[in-house]
C-alpha positions as CSV (number, residue, x, y, z in Angstrom):
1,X,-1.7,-11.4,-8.5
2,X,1.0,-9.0,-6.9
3,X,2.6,-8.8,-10.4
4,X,-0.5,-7.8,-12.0
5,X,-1.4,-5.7,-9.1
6,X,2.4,-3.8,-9.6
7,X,1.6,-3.6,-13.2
8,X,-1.3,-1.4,-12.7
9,X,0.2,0.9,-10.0
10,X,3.4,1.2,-12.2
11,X,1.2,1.9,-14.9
12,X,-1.1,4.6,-13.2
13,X,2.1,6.5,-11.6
14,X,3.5,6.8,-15.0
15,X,0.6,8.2,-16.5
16,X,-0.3,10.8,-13.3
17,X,3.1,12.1,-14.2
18,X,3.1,12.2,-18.0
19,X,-0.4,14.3,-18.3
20,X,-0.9,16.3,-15.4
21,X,-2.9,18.9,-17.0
22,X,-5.3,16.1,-17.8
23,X,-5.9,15.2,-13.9
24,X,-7.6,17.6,-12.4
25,X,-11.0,17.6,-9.3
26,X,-13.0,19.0,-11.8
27,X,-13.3,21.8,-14.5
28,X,-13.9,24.7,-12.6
29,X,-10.9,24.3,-10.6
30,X,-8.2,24.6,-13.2
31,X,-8.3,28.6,-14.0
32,X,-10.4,29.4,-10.7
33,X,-7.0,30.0,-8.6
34,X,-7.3,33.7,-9.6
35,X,-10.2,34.9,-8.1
36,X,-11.6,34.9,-5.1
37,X,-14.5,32.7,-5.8
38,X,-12.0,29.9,-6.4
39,X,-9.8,31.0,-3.8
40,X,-13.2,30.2,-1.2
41,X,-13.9,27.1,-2.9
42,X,-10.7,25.4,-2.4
43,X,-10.7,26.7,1.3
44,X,-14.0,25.0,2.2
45,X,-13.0,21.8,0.6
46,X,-10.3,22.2,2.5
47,X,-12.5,23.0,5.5
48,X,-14.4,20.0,4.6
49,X,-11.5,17.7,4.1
50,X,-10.6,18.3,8.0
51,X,-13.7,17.9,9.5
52,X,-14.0,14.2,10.0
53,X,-10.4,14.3,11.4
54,X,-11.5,17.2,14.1
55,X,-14.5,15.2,15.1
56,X,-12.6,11.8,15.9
57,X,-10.0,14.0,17.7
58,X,-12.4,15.6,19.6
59,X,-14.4,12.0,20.5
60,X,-11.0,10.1,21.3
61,X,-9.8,13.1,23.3
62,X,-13.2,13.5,25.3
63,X,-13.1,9.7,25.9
64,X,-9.6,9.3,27.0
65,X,-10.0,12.3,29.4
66,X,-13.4,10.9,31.2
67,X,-11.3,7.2,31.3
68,X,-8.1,8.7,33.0
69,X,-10.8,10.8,34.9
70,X,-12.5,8.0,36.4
71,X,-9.3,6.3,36.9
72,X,-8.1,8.8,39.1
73,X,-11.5,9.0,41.0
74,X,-11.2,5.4,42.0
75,X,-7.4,6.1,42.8
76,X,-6.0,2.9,41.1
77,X,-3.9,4.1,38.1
78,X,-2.6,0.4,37.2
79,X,-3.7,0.8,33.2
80,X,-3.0,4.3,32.3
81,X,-2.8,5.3,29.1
C-alpha cells in the first residue's frame, strides 16, 4: 500500500513539473495578470483564502483571553497557558 501510495505521489510531482503551463486554477487566470481586473481577482481569492485563518485566530485568541481572565479573577493561576 505505501509503495503504491509513493508511486502515485512520485508520479504526480513529476508530471506538475513537466507541464506547468497545463496546471493552472482556471482559464481566465492564465493571461489575466495584466490588468487590473485580474489583478482584483487574485487579491480577493487571496482575501478569501485568509479568512477562515483570521476567524479561528480571532475565536482562539478571544477564548484564551476570557480563560486567563477568569483565572486571574479567581487568583489561582496553577494551569496557565
Amino acid at each position: 500500500m505505501l509503495k503504491k501510495t509513493l508511486t502515485i505521489i512520485h508520479f504526480s510531482t513529476f508530471m506538475a513539473l513537466i507541464s506547468p503551463t497545463l496546471i493552472h486554477a482556471c482559464p481566465g487566470c492564465n493571461g489575466a495578470l495584466d490588468n487590473s481586473l485580474g489583478f482584483g481577482f487574485n487579491t480577493s481569492i487571496l482575501f478569501m483564502m485568509s479568512m477562515p485563518f483570521v476567524v479561528a485566530g480571532a475565536i482562539g485568541f478571544g477564548l484564551i483571553y476570557t480563560y486567563r481572565r477568569a483565572q486571574k479573577k479567581s487568583g489561582s493561576n496553577k494551569d496557565s497557558l
